[in-house]
Biopython code that builds the backbone (N, CA, C, O; Angstrom):
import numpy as np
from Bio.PDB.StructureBuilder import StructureBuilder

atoms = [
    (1, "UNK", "N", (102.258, 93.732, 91.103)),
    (1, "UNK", "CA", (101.119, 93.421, 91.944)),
    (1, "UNK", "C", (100.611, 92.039, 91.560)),
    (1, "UNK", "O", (100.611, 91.540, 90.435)),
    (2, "UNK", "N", (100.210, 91.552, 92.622)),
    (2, "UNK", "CA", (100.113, 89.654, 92.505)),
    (2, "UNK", "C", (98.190, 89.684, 92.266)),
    (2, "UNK", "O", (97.570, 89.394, 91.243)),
    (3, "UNK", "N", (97.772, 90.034, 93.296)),
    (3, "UNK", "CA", (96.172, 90.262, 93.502)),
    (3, "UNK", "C", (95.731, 91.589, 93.209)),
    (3, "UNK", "O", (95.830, 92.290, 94.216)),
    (4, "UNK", "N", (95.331, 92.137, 92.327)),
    (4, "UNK", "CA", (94.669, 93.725, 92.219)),
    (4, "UNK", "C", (93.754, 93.791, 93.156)),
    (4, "UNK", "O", (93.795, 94.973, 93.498)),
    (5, "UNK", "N", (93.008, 93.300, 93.745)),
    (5, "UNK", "CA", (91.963, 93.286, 94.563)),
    (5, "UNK", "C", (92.664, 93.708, 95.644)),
    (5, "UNK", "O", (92.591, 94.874, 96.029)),
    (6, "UNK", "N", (93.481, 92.712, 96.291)),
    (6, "UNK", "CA", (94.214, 93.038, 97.627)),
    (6, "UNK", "C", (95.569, 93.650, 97.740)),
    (6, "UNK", "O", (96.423, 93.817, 98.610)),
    (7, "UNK", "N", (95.444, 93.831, 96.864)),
    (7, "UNK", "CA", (97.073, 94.490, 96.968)),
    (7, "UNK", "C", (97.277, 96.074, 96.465)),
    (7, "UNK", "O", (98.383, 96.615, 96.488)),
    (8, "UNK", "N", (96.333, 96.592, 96.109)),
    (8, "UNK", "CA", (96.183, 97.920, 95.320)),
    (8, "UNK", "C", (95.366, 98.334, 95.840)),
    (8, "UNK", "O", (94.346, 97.646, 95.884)),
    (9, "UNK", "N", (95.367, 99.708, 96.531)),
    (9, "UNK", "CA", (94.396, 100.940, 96.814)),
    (9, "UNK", "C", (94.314, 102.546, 96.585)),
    (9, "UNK", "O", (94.979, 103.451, 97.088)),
    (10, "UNK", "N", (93.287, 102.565, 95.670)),
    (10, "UNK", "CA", (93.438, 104.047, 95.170)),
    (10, "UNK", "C", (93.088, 105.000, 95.649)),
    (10, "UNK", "O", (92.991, 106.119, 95.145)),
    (11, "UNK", "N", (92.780, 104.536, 97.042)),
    (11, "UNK", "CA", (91.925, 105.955, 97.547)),
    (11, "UNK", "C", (90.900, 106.420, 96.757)),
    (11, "UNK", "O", (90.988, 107.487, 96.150)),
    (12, "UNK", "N", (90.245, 105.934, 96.729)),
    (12, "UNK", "CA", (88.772, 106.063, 95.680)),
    (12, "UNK", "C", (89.130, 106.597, 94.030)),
    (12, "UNK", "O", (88.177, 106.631, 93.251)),
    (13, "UNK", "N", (90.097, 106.883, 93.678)),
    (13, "UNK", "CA", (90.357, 107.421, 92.239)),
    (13, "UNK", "C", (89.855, 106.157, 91.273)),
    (13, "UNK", "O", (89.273, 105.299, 91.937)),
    (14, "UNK", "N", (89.929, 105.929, 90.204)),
    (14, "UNK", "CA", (89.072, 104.924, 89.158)),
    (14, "UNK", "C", (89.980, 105.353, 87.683)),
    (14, "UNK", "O", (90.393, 106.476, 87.394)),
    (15, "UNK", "N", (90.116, 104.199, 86.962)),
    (15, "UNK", "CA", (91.368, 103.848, 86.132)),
    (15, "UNK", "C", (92.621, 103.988, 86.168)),
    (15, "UNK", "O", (93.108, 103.967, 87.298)),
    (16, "UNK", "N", (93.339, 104.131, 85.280)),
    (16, "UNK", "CA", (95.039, 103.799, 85.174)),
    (16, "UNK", "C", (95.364, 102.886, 85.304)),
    (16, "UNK", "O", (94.930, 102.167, 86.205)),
    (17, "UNK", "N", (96.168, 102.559, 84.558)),
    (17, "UNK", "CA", (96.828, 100.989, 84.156)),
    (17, "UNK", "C", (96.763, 100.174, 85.360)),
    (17, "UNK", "O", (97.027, 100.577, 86.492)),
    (18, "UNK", "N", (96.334, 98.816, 84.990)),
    (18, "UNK", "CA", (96.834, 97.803, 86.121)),
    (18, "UNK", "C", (97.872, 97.282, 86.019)),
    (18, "UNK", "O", (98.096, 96.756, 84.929)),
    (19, "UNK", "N", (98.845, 97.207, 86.994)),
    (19, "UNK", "CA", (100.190, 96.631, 86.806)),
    (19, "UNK", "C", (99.921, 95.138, 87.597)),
    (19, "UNK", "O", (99.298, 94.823, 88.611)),
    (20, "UNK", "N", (100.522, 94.581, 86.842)),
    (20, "UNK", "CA", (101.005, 93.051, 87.320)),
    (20, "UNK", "C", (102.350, 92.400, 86.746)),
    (20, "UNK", "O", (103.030, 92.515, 85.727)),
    (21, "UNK", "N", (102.377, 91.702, 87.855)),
    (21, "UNK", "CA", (103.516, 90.813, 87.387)),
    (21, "UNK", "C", (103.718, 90.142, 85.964)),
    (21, "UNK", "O", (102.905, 89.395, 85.420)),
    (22, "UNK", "N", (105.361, 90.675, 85.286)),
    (22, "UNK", "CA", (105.536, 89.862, 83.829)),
    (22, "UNK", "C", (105.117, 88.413, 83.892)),
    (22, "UNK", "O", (105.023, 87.733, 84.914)),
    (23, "UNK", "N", (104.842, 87.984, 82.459)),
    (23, "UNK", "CA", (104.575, 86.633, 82.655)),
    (23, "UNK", "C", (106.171, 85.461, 82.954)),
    (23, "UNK", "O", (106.217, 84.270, 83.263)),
    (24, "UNK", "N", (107.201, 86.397, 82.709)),
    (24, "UNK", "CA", (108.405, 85.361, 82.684)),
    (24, "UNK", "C", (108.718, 85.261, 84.590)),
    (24, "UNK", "O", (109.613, 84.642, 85.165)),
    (25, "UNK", "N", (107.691, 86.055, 85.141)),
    (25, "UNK", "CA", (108.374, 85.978, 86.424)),
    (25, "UNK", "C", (107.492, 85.014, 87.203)),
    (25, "UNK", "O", (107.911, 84.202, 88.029)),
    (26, "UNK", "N", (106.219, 85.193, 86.846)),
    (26, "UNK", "CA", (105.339, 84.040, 87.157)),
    (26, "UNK", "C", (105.568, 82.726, 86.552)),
    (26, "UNK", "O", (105.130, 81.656, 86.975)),
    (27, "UNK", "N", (106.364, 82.934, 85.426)),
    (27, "UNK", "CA", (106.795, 81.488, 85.145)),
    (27, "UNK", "C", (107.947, 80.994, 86.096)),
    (27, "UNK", "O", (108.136, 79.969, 86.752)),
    (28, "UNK", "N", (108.372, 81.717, 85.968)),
    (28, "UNK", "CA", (109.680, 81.920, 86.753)),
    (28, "UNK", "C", (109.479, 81.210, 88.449)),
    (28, "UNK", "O", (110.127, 80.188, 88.675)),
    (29, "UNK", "N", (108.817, 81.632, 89.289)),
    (29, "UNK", "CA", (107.884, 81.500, 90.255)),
    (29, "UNK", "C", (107.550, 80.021, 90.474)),
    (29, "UNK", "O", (107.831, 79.353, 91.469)),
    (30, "UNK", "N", (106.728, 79.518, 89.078)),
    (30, "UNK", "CA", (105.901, 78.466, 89.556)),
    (30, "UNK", "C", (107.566, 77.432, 88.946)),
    (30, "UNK", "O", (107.758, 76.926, 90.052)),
    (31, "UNK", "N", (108.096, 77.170, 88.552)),
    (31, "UNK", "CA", (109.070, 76.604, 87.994)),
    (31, "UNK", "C", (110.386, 76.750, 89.350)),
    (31, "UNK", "O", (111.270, 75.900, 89.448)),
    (32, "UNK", "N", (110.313, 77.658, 90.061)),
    (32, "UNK", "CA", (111.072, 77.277, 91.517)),
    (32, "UNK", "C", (110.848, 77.482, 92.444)),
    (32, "UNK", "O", (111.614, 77.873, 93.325)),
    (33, "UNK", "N", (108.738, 77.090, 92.558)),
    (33, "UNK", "CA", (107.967, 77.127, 93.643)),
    (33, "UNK", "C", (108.390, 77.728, 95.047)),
    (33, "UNK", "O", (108.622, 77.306, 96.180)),
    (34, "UNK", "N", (108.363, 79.148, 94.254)),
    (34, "UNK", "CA", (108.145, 80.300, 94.692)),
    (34, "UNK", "C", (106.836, 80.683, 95.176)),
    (34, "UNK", "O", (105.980, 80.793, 94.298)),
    (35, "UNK", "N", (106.504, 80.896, 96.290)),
    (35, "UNK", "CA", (105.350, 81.727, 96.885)),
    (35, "UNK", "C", (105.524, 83.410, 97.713)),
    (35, "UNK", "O", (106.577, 83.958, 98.039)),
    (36, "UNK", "N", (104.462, 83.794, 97.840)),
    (36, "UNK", "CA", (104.198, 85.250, 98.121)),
    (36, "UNK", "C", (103.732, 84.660, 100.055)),
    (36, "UNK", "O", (102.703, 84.155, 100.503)),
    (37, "UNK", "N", (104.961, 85.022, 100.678)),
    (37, "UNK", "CA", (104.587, 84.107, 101.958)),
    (37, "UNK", "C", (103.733, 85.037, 102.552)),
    (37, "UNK", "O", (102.617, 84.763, 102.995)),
    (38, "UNK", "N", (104.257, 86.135, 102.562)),
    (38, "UNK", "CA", (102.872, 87.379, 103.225)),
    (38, "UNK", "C", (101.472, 87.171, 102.994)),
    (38, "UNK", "O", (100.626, 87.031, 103.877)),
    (39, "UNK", "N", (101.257, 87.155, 101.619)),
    (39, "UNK", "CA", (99.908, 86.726, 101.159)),
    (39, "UNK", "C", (99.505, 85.408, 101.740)),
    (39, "UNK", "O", (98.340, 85.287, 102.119)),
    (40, "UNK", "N", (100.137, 84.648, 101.825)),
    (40, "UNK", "CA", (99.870, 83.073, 101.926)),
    (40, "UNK", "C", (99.465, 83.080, 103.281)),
    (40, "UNK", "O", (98.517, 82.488, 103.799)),
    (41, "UNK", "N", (100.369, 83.881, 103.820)),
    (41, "UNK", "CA", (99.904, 83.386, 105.715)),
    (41, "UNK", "C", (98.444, 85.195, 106.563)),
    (41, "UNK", "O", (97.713, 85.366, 107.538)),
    (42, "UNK", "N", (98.944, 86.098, 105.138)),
    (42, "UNK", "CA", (97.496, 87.216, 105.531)),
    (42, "UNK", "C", (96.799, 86.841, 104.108)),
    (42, "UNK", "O", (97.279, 87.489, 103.178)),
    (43, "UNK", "N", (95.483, 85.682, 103.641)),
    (43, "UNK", "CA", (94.957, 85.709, 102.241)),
    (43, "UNK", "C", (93.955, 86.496, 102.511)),
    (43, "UNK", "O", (93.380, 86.667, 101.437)),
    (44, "UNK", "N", (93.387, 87.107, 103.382)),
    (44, "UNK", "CA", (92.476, 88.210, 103.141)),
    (44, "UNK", "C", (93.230, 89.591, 103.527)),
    (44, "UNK", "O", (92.788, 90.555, 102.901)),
    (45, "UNK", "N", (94.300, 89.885, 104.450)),
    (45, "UNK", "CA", (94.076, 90.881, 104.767)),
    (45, "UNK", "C", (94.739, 92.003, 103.625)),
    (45, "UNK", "O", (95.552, 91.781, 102.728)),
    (46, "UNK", "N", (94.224, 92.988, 103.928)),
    (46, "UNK", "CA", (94.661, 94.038, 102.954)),
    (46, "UNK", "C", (96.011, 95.095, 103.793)),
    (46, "UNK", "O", (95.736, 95.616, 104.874)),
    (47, "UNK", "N", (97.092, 95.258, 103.303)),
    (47, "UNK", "CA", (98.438, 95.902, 103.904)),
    (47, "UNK", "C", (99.375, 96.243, 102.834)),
    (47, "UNK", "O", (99.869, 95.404, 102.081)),
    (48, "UNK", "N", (99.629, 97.636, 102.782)),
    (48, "UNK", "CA", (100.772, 98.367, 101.839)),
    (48, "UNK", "C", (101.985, 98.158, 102.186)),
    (48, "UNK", "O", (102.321, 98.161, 103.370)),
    (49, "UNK", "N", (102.829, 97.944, 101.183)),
    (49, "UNK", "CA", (104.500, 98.432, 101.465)),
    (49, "UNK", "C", (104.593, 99.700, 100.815)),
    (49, "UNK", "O", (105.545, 100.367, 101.218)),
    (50, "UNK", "N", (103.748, 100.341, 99.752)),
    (50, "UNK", "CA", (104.218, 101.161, 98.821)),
    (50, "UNK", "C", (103.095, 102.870, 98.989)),
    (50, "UNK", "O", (101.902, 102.672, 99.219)),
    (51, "UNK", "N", (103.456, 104.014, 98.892)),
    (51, "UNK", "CA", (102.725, 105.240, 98.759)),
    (51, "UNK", "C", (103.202, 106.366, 97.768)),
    (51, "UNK", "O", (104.159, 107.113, 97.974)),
    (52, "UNK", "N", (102.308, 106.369, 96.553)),
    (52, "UNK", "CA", (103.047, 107.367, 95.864)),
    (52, "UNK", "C", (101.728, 108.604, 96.156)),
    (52, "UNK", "O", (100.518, 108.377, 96.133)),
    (53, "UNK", "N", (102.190, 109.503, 96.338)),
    (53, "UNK", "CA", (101.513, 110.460, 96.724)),
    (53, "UNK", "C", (101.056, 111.576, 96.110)),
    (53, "UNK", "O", (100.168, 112.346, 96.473)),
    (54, "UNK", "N", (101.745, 111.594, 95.145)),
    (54, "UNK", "CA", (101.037, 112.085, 93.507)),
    (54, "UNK", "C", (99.978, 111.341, 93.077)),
    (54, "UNK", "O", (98.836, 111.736, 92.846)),
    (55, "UNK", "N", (100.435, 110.221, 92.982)),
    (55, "UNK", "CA", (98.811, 109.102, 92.502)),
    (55, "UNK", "C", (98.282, 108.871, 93.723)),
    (55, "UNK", "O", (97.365, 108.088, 93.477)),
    (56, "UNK", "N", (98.290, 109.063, 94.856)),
    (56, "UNK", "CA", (97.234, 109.255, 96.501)),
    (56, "UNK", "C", (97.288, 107.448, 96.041)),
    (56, "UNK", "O", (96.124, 107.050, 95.986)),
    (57, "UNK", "N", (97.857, 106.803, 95.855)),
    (57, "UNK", "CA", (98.244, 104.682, 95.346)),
    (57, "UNK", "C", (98.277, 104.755, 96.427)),
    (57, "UNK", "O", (98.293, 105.870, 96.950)),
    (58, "UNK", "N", (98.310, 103.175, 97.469)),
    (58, "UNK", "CA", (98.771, 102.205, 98.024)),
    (58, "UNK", "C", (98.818, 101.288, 97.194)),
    (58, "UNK", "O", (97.879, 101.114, 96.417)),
    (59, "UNK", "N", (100.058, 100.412, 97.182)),
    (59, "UNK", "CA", (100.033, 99.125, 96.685)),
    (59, "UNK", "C", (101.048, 98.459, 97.329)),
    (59, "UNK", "O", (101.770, 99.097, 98.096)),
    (60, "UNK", "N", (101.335, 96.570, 97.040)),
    (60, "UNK", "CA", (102.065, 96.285, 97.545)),
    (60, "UNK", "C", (102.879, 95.686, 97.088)),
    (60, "UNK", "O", (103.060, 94.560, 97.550)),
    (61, "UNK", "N", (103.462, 96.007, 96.335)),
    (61, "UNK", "CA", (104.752, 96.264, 95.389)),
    (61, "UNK", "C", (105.738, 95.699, 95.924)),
    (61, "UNK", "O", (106.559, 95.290, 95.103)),
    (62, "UNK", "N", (106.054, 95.459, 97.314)),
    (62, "UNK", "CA", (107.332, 94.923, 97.787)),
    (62, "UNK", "C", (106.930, 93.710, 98.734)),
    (62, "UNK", "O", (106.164, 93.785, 99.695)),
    (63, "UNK", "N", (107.777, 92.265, 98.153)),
    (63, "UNK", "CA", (107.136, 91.010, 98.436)),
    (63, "UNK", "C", (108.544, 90.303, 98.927)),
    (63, "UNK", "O", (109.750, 90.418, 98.706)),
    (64, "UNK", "N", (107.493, 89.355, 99.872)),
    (64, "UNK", "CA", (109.008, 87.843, 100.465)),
    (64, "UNK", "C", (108.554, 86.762, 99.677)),
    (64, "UNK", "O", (107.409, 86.317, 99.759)),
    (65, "UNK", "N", (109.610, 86.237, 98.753)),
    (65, "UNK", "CA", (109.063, 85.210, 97.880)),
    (65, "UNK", "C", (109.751, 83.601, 98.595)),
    (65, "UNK", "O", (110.975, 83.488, 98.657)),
    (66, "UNK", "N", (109.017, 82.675, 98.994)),
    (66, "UNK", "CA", (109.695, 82.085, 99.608)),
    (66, "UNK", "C", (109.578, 80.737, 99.009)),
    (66, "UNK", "O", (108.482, 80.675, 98.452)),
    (67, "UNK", "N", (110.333, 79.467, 98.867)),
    (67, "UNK", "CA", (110.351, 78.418, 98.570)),
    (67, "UNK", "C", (109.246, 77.632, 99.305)),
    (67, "UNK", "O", (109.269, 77.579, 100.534)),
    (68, "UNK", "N", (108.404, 77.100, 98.683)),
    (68, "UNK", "CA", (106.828, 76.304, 99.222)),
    (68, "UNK", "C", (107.456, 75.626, 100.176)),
    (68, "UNK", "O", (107.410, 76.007, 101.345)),
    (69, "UNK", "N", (108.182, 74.433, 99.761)),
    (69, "UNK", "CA", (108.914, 73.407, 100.723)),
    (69, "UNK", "C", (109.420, 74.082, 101.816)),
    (69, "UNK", "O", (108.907, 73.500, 102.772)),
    (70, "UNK", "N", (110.216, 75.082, 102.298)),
    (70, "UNK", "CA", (110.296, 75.562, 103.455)),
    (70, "UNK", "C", (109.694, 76.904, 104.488)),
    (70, "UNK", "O", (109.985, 77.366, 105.592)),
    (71, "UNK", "N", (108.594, 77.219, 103.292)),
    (71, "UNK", "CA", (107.882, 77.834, 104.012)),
    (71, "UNK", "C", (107.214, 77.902, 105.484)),
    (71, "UNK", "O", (107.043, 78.833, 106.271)),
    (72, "UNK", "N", (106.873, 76.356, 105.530)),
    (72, "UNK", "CA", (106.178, 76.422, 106.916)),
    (72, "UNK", "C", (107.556, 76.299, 108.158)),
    (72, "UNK", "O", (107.204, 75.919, 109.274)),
    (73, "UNK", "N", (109.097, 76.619, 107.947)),
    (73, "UNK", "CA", (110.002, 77.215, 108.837)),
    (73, "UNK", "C", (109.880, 78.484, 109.240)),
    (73, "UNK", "O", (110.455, 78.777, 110.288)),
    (74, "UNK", "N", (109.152, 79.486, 108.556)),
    (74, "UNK", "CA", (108.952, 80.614, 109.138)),
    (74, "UNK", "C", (108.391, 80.967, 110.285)),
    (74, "UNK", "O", (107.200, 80.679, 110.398)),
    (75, "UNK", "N", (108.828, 81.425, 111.032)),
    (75, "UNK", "CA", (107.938, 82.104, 112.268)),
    (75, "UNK", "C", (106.734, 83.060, 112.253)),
    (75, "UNK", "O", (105.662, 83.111, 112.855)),
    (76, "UNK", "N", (107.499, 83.964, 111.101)),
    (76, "UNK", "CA", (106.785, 85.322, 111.382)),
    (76, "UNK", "C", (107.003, 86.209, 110.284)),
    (76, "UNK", "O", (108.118, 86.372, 109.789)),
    (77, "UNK", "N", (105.605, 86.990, 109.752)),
    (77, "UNK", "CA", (106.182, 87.780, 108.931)),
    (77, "UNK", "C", (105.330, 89.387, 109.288)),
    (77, "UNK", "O", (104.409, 89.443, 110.103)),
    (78, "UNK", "N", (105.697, 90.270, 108.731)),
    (78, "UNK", "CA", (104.951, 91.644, 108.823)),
    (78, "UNK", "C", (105.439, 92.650, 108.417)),
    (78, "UNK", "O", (106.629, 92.849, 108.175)),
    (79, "UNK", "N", (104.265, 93.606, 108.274)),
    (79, "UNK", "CA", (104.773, 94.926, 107.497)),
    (79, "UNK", "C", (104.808, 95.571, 108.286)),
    (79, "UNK", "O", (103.868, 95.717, 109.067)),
    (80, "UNK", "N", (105.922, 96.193, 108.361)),
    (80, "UNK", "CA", (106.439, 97.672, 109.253)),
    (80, "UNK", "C", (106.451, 98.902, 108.943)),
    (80, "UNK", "O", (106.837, 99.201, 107.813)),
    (81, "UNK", "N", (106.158, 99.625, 109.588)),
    (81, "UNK", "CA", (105.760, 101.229, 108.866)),
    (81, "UNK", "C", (107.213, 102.156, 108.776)),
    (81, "UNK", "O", (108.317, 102.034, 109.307)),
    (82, "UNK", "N", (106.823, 102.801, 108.151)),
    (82, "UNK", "CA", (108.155, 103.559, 107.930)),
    (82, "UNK", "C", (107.966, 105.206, 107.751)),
    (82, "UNK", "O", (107.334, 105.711, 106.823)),
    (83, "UNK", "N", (108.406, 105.695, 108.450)),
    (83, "UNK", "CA", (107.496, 107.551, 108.554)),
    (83, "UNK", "C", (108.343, 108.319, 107.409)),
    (83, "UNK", "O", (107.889, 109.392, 107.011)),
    (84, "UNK", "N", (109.481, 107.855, 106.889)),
    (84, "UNK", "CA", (110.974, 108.804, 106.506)),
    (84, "UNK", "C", (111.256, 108.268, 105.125)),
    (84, "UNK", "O", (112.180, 108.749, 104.469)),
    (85, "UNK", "N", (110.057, 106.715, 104.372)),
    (85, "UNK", "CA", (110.227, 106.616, 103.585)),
    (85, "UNK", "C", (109.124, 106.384, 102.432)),
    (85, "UNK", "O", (108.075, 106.827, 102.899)),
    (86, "UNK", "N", (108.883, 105.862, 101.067)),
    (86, "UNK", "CA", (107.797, 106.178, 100.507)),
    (86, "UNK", "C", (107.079, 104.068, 100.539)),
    (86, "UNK", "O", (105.939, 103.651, 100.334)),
    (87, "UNK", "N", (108.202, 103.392, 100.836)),
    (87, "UNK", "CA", (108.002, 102.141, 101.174)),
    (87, "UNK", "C", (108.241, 101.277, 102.236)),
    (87, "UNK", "O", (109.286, 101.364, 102.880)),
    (88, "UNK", "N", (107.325, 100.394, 102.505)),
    (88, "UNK", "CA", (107.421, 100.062, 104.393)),
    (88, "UNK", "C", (108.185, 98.764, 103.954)),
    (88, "UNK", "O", (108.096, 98.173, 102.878)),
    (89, "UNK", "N", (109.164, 98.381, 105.335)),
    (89, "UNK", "CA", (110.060, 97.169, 104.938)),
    (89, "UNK", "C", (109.205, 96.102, 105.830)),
    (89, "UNK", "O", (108.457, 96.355, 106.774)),
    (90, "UNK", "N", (109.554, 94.753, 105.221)),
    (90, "UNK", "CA", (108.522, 93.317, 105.304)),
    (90, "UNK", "C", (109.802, 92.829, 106.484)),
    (90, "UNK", "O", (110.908, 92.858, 105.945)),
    (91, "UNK", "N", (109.837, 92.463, 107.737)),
    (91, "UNK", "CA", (110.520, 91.829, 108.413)),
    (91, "UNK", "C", (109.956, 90.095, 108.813)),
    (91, "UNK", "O", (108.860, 89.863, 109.322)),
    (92, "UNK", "N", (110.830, 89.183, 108.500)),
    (92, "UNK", "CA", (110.695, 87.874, 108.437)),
    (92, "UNK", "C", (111.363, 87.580, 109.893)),
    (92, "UNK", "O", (112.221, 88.291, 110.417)),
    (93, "UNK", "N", (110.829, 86.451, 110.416)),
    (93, "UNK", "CA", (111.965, 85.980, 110.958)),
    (93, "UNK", "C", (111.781, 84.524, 111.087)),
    (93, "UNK", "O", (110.711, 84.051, 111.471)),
    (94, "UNK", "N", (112.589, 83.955, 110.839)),
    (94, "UNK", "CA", (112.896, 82.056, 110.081)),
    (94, "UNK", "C", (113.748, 81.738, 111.066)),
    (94, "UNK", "O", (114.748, 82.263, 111.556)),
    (95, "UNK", "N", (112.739, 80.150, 111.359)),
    (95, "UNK", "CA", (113.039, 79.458, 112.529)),
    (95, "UNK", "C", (114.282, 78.773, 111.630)),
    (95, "UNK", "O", (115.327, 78.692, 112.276)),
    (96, "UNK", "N", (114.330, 78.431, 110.701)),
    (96, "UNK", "CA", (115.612, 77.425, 109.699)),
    (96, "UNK", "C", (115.416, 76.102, 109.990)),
    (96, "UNK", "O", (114.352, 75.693, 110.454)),
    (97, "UNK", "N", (116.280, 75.457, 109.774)),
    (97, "UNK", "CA", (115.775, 74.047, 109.723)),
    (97, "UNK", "C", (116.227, 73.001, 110.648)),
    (97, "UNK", "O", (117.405, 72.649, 110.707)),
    (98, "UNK", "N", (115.253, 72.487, 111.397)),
    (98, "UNK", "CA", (115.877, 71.719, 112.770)),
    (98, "UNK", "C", (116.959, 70.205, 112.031)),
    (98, "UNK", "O", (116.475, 69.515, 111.133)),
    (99, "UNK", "N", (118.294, 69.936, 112.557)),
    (99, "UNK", "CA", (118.459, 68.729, 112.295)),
    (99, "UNK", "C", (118.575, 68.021, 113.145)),
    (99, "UNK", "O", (118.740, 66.820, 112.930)),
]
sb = StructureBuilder()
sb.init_structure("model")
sb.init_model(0)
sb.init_chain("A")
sb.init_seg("    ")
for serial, (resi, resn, name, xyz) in enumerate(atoms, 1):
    if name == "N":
        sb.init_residue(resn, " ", resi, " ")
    sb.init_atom(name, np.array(xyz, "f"), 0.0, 1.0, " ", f" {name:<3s}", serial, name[0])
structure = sb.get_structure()
């Protein structure tokens, strides 16, 4: 999880560990300016990929990490629901690069 604020929902429950990202991946990240394009293009809105239903969680656990420099080629991004599974898939779709 990138933002605990926006990216995690407990359905009103209160403690248990906060998970976040290792620090080698955020290094990792800023070292091959890597961004969270979902976040970047929704910075407020709040949207799950993830439901564990034992812990009644939303979170959003499953991310498009995209290179800064060609980010603004994207068209489109969004979360899609999924009835048959416990995580919703992120569909992109990238204009690529005009020459």
């Amino acid at each position: 999880i990138v933002d605990h604020q926006k990216d995690h929902s407990s359905g009103g429950k209160k403690g248990g560990k906060k998970r976040q990202l290792p620090k080698s991946c955020v290094e990792m990240m800023t070292e091959l300016n890597l961004i969270d394009i979902w976040r970047k293009l929704n910075p407020e809105k709040r949207q799950f990929t993830f439901y564990s239903n034992p812990h009644q969680l939303w979170t959003q656990i499953d991310m498009a990490w995209m290179n800064g420099e060609i980010a603004n080629e994207l068209k489109e991004i969004k979360i899609l629901t999924n009835e048959w599974a416990d995580h919703n898939p992120i569909q992109l779709l990238w204009g690529g690069r005009k020459k």
